[in-house]
C-alpha positions in Angstrom: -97.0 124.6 54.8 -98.9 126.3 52.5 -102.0 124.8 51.0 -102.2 126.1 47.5 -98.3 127.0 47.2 -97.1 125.9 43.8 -100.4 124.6 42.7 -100.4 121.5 45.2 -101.7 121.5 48.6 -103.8 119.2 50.5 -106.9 121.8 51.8 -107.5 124.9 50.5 -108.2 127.7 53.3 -109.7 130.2 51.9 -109.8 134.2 53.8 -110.5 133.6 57.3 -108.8 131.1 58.6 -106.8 127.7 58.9 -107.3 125.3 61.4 -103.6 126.1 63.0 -103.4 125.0 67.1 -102.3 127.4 69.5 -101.4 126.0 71.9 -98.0 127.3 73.2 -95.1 124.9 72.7 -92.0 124.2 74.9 -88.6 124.9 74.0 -87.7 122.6 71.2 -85.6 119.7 71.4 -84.4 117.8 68.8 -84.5 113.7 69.8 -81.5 112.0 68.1 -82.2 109.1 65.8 -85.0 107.3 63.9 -88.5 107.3 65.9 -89.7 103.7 66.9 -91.7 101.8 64.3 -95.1 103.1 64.1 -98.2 100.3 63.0 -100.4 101.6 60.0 -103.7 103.1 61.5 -107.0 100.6 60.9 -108.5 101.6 57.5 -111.5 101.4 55.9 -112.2 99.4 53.0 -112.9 101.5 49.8 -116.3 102.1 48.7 -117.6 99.3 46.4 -118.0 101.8 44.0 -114.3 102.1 41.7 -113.3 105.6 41.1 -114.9 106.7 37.8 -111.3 108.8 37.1 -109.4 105.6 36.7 -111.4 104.3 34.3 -113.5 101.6 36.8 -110.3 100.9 38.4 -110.3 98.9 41.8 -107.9 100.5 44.4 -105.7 97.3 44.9 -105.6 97.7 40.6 -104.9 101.8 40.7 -102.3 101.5 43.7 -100.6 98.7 41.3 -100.1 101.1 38.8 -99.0 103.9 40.7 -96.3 102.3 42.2 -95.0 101.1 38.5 -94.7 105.4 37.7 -93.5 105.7 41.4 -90.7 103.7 40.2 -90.5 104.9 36.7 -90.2 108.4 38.5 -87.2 107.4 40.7 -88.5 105.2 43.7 -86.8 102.2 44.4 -88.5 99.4 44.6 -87.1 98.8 48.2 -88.8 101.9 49.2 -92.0 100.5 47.7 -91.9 97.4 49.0 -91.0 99.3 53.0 -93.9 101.5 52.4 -96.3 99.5 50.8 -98.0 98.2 54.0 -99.2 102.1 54.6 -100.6 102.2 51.4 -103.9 101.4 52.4 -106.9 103.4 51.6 -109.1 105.4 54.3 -112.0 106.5 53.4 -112.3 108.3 56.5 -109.3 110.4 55.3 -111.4 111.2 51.9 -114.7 112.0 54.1 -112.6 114.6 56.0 -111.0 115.8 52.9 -114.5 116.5 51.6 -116.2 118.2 54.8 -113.7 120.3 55.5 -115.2 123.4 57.4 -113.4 126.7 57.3 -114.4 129.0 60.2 -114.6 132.9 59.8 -112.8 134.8 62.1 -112.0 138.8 61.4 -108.3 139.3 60.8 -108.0 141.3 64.3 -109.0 138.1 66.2 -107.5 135.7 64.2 -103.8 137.2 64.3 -104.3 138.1 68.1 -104.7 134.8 68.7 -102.2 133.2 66.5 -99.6 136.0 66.4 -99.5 136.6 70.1 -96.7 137.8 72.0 -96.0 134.4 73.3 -95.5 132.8 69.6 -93.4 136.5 68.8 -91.4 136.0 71.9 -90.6 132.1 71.0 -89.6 132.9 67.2 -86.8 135.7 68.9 -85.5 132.5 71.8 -85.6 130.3 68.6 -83.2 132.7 66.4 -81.1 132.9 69.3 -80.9 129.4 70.2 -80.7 128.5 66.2 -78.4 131.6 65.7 -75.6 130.0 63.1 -77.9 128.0 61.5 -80.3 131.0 60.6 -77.5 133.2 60.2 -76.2 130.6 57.3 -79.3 130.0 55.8 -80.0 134.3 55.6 -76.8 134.1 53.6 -77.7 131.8 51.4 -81.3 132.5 50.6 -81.5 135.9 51.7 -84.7 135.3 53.8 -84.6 137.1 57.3 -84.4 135.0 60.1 -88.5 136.4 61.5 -89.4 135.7 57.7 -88.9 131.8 58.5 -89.4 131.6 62.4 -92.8 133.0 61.6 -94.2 130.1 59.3 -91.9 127.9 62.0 -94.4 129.1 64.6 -97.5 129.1 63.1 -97.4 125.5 61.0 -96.5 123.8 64.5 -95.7 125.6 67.4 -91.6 125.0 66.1 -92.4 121.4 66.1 -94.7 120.7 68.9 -97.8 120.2 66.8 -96.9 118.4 63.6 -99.7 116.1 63.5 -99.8 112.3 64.5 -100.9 110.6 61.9 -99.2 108.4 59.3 -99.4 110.2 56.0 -98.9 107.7 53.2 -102.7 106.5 53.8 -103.5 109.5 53.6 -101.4 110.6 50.0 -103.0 107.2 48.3 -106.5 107.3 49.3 -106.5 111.6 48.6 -104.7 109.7 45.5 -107.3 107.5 44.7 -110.5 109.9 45.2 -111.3 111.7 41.9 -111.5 115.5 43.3 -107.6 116.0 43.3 -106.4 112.4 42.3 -103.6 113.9 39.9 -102.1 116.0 42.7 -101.8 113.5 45.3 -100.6 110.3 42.9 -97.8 113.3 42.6 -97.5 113.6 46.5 -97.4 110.2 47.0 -95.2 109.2 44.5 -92.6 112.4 45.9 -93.1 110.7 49.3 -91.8 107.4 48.3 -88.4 108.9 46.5 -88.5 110.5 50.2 -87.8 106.8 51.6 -85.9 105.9 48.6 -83.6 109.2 49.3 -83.1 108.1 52.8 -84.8 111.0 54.7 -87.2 109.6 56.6 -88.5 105.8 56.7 -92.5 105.2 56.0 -92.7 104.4 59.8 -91.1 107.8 60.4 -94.2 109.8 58.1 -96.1 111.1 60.8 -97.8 114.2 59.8 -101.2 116.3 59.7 -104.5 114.1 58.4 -103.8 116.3 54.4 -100.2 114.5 54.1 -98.2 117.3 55.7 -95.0 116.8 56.8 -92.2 118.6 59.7 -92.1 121.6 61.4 -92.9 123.9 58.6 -95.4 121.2 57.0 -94.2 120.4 53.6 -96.1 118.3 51.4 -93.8 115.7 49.9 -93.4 117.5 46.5 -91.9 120.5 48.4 -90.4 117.9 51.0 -87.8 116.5 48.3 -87.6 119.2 46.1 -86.7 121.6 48.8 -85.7 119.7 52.0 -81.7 120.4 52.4 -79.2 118.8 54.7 -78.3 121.8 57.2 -76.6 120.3 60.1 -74.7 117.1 58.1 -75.9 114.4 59.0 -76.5 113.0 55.4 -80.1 113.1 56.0 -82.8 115.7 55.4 -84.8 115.4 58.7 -87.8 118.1 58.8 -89.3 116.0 61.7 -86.1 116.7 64.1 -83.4 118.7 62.9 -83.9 122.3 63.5 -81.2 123.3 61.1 -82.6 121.2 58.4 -85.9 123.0 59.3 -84.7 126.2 59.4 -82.4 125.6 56.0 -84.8 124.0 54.1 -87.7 126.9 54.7 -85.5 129.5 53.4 -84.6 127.6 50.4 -88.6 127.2 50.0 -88.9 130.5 50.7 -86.3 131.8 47.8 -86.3 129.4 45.4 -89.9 128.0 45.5 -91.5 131.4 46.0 -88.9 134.0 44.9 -88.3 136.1 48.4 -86.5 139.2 47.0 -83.3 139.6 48.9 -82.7 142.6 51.2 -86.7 144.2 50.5 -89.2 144.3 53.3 -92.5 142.4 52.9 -95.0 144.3 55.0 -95.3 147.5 57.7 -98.1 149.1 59.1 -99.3 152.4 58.0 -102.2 154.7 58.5 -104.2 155.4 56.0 -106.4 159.4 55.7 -110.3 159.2 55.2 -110.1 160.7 52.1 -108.1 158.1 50.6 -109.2 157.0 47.0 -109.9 153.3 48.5 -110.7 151.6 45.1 -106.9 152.3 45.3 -106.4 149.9 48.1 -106.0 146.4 46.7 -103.3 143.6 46.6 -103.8 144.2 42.6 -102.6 148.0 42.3 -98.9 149.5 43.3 -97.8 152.7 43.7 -94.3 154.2 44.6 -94.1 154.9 48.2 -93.6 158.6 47.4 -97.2 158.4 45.7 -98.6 156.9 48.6 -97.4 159.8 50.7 -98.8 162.2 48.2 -102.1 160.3 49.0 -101.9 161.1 52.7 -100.8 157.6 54.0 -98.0 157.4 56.7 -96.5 155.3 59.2 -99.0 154.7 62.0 -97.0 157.4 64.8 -97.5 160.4 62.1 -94.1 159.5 60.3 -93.6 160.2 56.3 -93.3 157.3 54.2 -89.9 157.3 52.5 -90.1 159.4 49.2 -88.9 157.1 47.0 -90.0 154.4 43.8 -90.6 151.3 45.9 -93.5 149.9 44.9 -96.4 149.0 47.1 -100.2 148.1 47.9 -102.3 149.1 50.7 -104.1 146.4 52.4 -106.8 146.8 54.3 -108.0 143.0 55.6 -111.2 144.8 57.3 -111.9 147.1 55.4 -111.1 150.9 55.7 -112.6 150.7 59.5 -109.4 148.4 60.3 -105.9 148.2 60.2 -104.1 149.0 57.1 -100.3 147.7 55.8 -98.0 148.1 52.8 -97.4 145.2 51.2 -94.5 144.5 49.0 -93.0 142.9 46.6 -92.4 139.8 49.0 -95.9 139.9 50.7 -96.1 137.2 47.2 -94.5 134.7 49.3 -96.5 134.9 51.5 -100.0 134.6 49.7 -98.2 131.8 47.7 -97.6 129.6 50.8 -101.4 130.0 51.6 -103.9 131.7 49.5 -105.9 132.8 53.1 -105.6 136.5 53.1 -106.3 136.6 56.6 -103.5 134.0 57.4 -101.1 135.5 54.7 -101.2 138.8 56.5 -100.7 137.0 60.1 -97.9 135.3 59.0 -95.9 138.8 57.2 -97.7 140.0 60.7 -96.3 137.7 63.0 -92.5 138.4 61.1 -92.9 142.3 61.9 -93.0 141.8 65.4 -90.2 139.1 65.7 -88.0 141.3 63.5 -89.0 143.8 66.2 -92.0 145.8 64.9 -94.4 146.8 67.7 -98.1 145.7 67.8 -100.8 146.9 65.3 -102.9 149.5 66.3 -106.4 148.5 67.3 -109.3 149.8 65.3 -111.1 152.8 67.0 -114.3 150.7 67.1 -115.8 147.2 66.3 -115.8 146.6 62.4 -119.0 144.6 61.5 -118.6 141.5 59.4 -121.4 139.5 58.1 -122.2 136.7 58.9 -121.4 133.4 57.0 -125.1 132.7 55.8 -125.0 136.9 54.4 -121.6 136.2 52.6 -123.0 133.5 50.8 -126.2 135.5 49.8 -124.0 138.1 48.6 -122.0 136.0 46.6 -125.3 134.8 44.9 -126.0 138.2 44.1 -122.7 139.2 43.0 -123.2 135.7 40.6 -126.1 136.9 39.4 -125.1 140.1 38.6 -122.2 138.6 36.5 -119.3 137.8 38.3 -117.1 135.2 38.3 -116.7 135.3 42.2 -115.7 131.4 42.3 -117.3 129.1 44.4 -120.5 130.1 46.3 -118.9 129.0 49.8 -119.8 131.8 52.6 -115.7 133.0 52.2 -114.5 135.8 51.1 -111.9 135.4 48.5 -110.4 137.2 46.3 -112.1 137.0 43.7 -115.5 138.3 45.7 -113.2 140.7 47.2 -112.9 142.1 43.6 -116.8 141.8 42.8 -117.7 143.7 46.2 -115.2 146.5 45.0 -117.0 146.5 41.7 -120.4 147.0 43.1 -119.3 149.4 45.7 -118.2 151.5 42.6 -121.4 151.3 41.7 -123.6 152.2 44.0 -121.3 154.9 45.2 -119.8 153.2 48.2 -116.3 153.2 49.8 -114.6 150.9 47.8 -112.9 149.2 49.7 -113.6 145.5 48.8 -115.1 144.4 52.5 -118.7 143.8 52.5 -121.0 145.6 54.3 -125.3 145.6 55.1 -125.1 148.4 53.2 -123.7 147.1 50.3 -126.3 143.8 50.8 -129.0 145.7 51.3 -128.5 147.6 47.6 -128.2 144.1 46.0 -131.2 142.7 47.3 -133.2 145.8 46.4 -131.5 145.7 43.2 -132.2 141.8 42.6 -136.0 142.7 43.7 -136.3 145.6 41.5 -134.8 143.4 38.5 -137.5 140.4 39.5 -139.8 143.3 39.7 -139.3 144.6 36.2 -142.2 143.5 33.3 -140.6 141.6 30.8 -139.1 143.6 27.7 -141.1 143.5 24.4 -140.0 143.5 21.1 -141.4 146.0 19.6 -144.1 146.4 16.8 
């Protein structure tokens, strides 16, 4: 699930990628009744060092508290008491938390890979084989059965790669660590009112290494607030119910992100090379019929509809790559993660298991630069007064913006992707600016 939906997720995965396994799964199964006790994994002891957020506070002393607003927030104290021997800090949890690595892939490679025609042809056996249950749950949310199959696939294979580790270490000691302690005393907290609930037991928390949970990886915050009971059996099991999976998604998907019934989310177009590209951003809509003025139609040669439905043209590579409309409901999709490259995989991946066919290729090889140029771009984008966020080698949004800026500027496409062109001005800009004398007051 996503990492920065709502506000609250465990690792933020900025443009090019998320570390998603694709490995193809087999048909899923659901296994009837609660898994078999699972031992809390060896821990490491907490630094000596208390974390300077909680005012000097030892773990054993913050982990007493937060079980006192655990309770105060709804938590039994059974449930405490069942889950208190996971509560155990890891630092090797925290150390991963704090080297995460996020590899750069070009959004061509990356959705080949993770939107293949094996994951589009699973989704379409999976609506099938889940037919009432997706059928209900389009009925009541309004979110399209390939909508929810897509994030099904790509979080975890539809259940065959969920993670295996226990996550309520890993809540409390992302809990105790000062860079996100707030969120994750929230996440662990919502996990215990799981127990409490009766959804799952501690034993039964086995989940991805950032406190993921299920097929569609919900942290625990989006776990009880969203979770429903789809096929009745009192319990809302995102582990091994399929219907609750498949229920509980949509309900995500339209109440937690606001999917507008009945409107598409994203197609493929083609866009001419005379197209006003400072145009082309996630930030700027235009009715379809304007976009048709503008030369942009469906990739075969087809007009665009001539009507007022808003869109943006998104070009993930640039003008050299492929090009979509996104929609109103592309939101959703940049909500559940803030990655564009894994955003537009995911309203991707829903195309072609509503039955879209594949993207057209790009004509020839778009150039990225490398991770060690972004970065040196972003410094120069920093020093010529952008807020571009952090100085990380990724390509956000927020650099996206900057690029766009400066390829204004200098007179260049603007079509936020950067370019040795566009790094090559900078630095003889920056040199010309070290360059420069000093300026004098004058006399």
């Amino acid at each position: 699930m996503p990492i920065l939906s709502s506000g609250i997720r465990a690792v933020v995965v900025a443009v090019i990628g998320i570390l998603v396994t694709s490995a193809a799964s087999a048909q899923f199964a659901p296994s009837p009744g609660r898994s078999a006790p699972t031992a809390p994994r060896a821990t490491a002891a907490p630094s000596s060092r208390p974390a300077a957020c909680h005012n000097g506070a030892s773990f054993d002393r913050f982990l007493a508290d937060l079980k006192q607003q655990a309770v105060a927030a709804g938590a039994s104290q059974q449930a405490v008491a069942e889950a208190s021997p996971y509560l155990t800090y890891d630092q090797g949890i925290v150390n991963r938390d704090r080297g995460q690595r996020v590899f750069g892939q070009i959004f061509t490679e990356f959705a080949g890979r993770m939107a293949a025609t094996y994951r589009m042809q699973n989704g379409q056996q999976h609506i099938r084989t889940y037919a009432a249950a997706f059928a209900r749950a389009e009925k009541e949310y309004g979110v399209p059965p390939a909508v929810i199959a897509a994030f099904w696939g790509l979080e975890s294979d539809f259940g065959a790669n969920m993670g295996n580790l226990p996550v309520l270490p890993s809540l409390v000691s992302l809990a105790y660590d000062c860079r996100r302690s707030e969120r994750f005393q929230n996440e662990t907290i919502a996990a215990l009112k799981i127990v409490t609930r009766g959804d799952l037991s501690p034993e039964e928390m086995i989940g991805s290494w950032a406190g993921e949970l299920g097929q569609t990886q919900f942290l625990p915050t989006h776990y009880f607030t969203y979770a429903v009971d789809y096929d009745g059996d009192g319990r809302r099991n995102l582990l091994r119910s399929a219907p609750d999976v498949i229920g509980s998604t949509a309900n995500y998907i339209a109440t937690g992100l606001k999917w507008r019934r009945g409107e598409p989310w994203l197609e493929e177009v083609r866009a001419p090379q005379n197209f006003p590209w400072d145009q082309a951003d996630l930030t700027i809509q235009m009715p379809r019929a304007k976009l048709a003025q503008l030369g942009v139609t469906y990739p075969d040669g087809r007009a665009l509809p001539n009507d007022e439905l808003p869109a943006s043209l998104l070009l993930p590579m640039g003008r050299m790559g492929p090009a979509f409309l996104a929609y109103a409901n592309f939101a959703a999709y940049t909500e559940w993660n803030n990655s564009l490259i894994y955003s537009t995989t995911a309203a991707y991946l829903a195309t072609r298991i509503a039955g879209a066919p594949p993207m057209r290729r790009p004509t020839g090889a778009v150039a990225q630069l490398p991770f060690s140029e972004i970065k040196e771009l972003q410094q120069l984008l920093v020093r010529a007064g952008f807020d571009v966020g952090k100085v990380d080698g990724v390509l956000g949004q927020q650099s996206r913006t900057a690029v766009k800026a400066m390829q204004v500027k200098f007179g260049l496409p603007a079509d936020s992707w950067p370019t040795a062109e566009l790094l090559a001005k900078m630095r003889g800009g920056a040199r010309a600016q070290a360059a420069s004398p000093p300026a004098t007051a004058a006399r």
